[in-house]
MIKOL-134780 format. One record per residue: x negated, y negated, z of N, C-alpha, C, O, CB in turn. Coordinates in nm, 2 decimals. Glycine has a CB too. Layout:
BEGIN
((X; Y; Z); (X; Y; Z); (X; Y; Z); (X; Y; Z); (X; Y; Z));
...
END
This chain:
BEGIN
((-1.73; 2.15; -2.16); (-1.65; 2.15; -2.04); (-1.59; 2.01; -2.01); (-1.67; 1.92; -2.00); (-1.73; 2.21; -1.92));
((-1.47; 2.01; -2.00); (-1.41; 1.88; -1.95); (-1.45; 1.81; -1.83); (-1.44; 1.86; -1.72); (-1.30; 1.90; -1.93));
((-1.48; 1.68; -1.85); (-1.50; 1.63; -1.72); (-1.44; 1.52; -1.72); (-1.44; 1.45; -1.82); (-1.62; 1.60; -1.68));
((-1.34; 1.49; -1.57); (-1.21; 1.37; -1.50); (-1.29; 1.32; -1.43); (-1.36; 1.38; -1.35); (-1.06; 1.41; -1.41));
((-1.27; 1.16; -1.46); (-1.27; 1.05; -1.37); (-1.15; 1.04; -1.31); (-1.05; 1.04; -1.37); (-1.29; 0.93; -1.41));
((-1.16; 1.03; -1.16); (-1.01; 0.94; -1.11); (-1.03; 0.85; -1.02); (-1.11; 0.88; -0.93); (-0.89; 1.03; -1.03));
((-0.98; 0.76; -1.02); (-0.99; 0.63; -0.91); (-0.86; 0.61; -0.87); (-0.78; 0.60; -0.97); (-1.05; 0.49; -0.97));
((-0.81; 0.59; -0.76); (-0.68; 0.56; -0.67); (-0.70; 0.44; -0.60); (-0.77; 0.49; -0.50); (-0.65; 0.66; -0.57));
((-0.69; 0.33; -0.57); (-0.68; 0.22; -0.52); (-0.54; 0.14; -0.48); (-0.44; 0.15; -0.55); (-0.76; 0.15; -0.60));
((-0.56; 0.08; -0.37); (-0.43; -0.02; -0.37); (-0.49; -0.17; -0.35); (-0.59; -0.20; -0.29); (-0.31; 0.02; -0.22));
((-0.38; -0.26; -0.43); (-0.44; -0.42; -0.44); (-0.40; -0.49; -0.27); (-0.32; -0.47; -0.18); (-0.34; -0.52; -0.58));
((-0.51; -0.56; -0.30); (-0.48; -0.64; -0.14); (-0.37; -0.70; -0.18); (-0.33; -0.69; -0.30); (-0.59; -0.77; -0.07));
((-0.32; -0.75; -0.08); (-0.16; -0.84; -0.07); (-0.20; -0.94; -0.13); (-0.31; -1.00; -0.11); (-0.09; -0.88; 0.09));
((-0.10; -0.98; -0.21); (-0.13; -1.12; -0.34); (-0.22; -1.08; -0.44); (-0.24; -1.16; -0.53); (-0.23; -1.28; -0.29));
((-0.26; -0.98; -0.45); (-0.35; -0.95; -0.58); (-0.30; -0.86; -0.67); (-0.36; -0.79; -0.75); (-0.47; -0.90; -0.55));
((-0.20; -0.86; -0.65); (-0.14; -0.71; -0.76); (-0.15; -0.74; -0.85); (-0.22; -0.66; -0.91); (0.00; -0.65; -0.77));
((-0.09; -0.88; -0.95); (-0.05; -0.86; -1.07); (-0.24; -0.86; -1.14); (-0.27; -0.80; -1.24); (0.08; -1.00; -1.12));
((-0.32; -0.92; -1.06); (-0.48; -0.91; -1.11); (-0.56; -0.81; -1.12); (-0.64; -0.80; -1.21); (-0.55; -0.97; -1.04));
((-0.50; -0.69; -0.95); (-0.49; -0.57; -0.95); (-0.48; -0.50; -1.08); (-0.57; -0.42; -1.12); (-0.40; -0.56; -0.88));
((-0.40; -0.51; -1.14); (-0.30; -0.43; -1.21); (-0.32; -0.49; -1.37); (-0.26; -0.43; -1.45); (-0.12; -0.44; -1.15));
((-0.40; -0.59; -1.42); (-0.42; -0.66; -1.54); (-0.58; -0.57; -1.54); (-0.61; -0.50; -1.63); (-0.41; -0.87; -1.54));
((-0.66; -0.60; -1.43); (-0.79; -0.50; -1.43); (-0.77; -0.41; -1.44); (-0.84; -0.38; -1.54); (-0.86; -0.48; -1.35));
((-0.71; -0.30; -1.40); (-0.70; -0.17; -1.41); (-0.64; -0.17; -1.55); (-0.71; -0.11; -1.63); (-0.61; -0.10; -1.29));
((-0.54; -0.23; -1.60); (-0.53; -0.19; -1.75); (-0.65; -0.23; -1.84); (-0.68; -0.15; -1.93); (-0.41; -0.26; -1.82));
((-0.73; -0.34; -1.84); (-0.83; -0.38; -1.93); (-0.94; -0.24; -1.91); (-1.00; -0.19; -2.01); (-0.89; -0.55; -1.90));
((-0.96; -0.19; -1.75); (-1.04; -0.09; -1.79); (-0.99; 0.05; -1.85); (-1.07; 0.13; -1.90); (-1.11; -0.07; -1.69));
((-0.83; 0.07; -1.85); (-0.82; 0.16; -1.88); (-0.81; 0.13; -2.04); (-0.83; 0.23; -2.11); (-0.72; 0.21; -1.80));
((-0.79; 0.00; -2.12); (-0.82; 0.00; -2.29); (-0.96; 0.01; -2.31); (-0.98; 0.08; -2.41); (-0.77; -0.14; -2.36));
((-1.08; -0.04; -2.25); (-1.21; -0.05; -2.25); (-1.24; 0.09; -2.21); (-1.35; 0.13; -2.27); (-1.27; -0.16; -2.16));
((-1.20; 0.18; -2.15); (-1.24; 0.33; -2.13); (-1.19; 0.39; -2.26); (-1.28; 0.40; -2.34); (-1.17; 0.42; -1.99));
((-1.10; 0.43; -2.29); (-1.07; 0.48; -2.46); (-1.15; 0.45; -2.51); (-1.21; 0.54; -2.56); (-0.96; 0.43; -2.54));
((-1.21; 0.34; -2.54); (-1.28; 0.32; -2.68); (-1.43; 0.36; -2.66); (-1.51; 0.34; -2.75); (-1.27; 0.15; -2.75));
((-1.47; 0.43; -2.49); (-1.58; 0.52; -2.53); (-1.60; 0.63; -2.55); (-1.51; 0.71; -2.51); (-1.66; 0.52; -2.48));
((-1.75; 0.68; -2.62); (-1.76; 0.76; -2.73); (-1.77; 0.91; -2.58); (-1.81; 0.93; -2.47); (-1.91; 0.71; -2.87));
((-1.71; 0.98; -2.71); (-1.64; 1.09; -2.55); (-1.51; 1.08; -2.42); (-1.49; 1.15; -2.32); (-1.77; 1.09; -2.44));
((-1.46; 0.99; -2.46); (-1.32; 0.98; -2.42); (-1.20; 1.03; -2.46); (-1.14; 0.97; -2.54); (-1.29; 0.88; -2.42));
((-1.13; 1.15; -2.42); (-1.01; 1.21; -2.49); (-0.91; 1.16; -2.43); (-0.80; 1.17; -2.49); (-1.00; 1.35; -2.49));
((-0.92; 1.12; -2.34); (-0.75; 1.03; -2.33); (-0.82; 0.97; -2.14); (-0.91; 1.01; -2.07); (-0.51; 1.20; -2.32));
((-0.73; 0.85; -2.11); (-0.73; 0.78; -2.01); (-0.60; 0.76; -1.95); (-0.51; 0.81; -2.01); (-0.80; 0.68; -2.03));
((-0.57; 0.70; -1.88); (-0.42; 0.67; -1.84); (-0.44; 0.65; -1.70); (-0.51; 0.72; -1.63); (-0.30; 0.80; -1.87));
((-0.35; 0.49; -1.65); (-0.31; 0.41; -1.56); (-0.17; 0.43; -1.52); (-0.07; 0.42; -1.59); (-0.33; 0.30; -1.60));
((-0.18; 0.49; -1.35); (-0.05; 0.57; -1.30); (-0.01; 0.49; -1.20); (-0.10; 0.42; -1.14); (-0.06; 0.72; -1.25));
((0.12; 0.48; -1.16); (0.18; 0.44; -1.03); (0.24; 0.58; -0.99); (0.31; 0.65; -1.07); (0.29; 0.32; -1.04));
((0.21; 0.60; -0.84); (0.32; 0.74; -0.76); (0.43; 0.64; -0.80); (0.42; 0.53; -0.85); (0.31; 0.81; -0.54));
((0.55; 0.71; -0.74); (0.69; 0.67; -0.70); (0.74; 0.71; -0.58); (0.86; 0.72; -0.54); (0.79; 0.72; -0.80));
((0.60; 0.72; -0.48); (0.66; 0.74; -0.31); (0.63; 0.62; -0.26); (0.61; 0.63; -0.14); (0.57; 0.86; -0.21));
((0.63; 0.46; -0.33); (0.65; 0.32; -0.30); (0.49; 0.26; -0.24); (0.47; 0.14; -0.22); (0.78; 0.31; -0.19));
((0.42; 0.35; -0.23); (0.28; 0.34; -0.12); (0.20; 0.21; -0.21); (0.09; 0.17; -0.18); (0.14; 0.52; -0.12));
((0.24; 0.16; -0.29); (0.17; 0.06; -0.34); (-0.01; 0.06; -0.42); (-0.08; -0.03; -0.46); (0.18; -0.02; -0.22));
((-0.05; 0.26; -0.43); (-0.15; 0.31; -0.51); (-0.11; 0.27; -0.69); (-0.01; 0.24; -0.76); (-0.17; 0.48; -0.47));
((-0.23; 0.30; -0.71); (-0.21; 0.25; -0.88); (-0.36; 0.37; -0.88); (-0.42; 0.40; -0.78); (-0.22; 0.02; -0.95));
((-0.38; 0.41; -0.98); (-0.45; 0.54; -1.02); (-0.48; 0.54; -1.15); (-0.40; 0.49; -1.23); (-0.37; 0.66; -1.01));
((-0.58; 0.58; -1.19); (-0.65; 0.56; -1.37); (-0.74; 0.68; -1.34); (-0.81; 0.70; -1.24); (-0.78; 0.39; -1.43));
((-0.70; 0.79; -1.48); (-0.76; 0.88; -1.48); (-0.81; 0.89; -1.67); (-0.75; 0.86; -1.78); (-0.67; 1.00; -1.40));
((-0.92; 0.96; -1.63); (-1.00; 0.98; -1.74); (-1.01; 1.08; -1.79); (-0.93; 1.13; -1.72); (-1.10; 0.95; -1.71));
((-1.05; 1.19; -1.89); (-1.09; 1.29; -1.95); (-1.22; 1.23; -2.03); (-1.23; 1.12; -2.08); (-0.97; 1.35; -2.03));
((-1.32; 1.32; -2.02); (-1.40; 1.31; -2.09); (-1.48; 1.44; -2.17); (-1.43; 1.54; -2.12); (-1.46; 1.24; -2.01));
((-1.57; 1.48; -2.25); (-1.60; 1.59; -2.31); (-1.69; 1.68; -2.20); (-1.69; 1.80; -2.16); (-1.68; 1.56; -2.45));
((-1.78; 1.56; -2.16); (-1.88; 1.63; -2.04); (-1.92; 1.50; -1.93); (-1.88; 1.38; -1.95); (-2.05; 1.71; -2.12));
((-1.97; 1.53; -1.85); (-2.02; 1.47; -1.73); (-2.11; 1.31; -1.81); (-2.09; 1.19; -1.80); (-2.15; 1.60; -1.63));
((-2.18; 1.38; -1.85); (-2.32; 1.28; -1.94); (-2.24; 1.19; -2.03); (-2.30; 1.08; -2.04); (-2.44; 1.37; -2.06));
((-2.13; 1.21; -2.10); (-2.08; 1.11; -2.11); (-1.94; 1.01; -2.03); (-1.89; 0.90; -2.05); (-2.07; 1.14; -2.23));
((-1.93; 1.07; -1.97); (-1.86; 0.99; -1.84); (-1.94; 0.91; -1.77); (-1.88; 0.82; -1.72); (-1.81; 1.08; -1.74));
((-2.07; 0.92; -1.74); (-2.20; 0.87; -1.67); (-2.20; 0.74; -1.78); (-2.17; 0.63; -1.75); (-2.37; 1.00; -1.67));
((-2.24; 0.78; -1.90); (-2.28; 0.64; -2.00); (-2.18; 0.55; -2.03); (-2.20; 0.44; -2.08); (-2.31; 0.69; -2.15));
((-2.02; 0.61; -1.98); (-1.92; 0.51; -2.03); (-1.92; 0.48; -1.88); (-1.83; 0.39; -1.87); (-1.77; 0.55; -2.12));
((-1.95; 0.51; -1.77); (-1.98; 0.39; -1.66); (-2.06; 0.32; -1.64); (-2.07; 0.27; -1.52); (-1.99; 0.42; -1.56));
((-2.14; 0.30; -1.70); (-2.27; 0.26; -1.71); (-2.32; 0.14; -1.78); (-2.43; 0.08; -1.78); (-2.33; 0.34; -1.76));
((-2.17; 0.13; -1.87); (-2.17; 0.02; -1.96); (-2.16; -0.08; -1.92); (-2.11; -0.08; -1.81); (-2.09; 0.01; -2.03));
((-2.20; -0.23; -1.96); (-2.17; -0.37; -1.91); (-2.02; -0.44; -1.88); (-1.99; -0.55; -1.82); (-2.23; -0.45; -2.00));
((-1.94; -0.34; -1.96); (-1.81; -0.43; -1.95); (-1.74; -0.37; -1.88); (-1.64; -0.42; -1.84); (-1.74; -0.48; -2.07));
((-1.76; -0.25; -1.85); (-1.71; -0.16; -1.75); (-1.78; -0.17; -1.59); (-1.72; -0.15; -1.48); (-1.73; -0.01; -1.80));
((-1.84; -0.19; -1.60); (-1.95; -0.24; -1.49); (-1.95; -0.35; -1.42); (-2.00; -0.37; -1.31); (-2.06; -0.25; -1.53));
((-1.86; -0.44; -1.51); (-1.79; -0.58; -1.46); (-1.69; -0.56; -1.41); (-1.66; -0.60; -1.29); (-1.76; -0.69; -1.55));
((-1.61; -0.51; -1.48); (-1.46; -0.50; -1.48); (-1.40; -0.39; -1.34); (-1.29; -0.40; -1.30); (-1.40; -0.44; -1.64));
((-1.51; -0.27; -1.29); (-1.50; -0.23; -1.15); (-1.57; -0.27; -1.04); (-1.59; -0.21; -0.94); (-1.50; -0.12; -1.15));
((-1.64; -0.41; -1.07); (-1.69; -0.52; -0.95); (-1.62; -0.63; -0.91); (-1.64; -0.69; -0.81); (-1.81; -0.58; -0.99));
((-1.52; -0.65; -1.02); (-1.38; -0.70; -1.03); (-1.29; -0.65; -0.95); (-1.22; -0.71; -0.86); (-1.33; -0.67; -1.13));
((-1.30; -0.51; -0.98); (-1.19; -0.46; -0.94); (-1.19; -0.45; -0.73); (-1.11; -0.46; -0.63); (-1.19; -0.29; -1.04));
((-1.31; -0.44; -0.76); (-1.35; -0.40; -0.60); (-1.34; -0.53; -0.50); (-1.39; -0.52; -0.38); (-1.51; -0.34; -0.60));
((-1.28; -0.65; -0.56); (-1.28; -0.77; -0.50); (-1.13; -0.77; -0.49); (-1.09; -0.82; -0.39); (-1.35; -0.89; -0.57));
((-1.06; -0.73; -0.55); (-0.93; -0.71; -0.52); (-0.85; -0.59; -0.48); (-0.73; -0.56; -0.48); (-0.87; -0.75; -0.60));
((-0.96; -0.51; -0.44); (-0.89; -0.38; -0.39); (-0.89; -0.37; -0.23); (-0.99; -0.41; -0.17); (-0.96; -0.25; -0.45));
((-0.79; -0.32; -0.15); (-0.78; -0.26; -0.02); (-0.93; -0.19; 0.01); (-1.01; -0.17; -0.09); (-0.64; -0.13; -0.02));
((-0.97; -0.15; 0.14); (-1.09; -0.07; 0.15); (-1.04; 0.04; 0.15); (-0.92; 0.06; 0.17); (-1.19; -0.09; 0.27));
((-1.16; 0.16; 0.13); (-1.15; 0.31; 0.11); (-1.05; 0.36; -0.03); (-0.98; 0.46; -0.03); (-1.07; 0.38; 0.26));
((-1.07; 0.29; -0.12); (-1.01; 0.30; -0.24); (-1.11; 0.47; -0.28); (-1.23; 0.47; -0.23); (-1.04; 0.14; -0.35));
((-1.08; 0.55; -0.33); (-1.10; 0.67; -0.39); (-1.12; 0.68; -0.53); (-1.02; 0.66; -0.61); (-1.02; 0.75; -0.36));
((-1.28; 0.71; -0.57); (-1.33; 0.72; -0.70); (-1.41; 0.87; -0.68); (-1.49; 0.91; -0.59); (-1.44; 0.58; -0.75));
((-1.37; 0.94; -0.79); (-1.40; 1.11; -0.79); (-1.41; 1.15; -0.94); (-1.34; 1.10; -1.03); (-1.27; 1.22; -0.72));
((-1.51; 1.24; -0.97); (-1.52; 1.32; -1.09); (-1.50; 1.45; -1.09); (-1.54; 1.51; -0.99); (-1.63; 1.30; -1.14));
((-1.46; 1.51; -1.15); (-1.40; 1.69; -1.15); (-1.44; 1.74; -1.26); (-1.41; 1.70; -1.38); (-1.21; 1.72; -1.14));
((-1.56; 1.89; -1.22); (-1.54; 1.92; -1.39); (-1.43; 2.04; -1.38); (-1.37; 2.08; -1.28); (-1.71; 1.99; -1.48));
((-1.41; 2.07; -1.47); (-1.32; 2.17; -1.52); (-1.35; 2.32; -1.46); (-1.47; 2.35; -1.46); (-1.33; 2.17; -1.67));
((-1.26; 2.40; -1.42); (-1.31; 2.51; -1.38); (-1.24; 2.65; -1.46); (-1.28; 2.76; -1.44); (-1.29; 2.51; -1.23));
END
């Protein structure tokens, strides 16, 4: 059964382009774990200044182990120093 990560965040003011260099390094560092079928880093186009990374994964358990990792684990403690508050992180399995 498929299981999605999604995270929605917006960068504090002055932090975008750091914003936006993190969110891509995690979205290349998420591909390359084992049980990842595709990832992808989104902007809306209703100007709100969100940026969005979503995940596919085979099942839950391995979505858990590729968060769990050290360099992913850095890289959204990172992330969370340059993000707006009430940023939105959710998992969905498939129905």
């Amino acid at each position: 059964m498929t299981y999605v990560r999604l995270t929605i965040a917006r960068p504090r003011h002055g932090e975008e382009a750091r914003f936006e260099a993190i969110m891509q390094r995690l979205t290349e560092v998420t591909a390359q774990q084992p049980g990842c079928e595709a990832t992808y880093m989104m902007k809306p186009d209703d100007g709100s200044g969100d940026i969005a990374r979503i995940s596919f994964y085979g099942d839950n358990h391995q979505a858990d182990a590729a968060a769990q990792s050290a360099t992913i684990m850095a890289l959204r403690s990172e992330l969370h120093l340059v993000s707006e508050a009430g940023h939105v992180e959710r998992g969905f399995f498939t129905v």
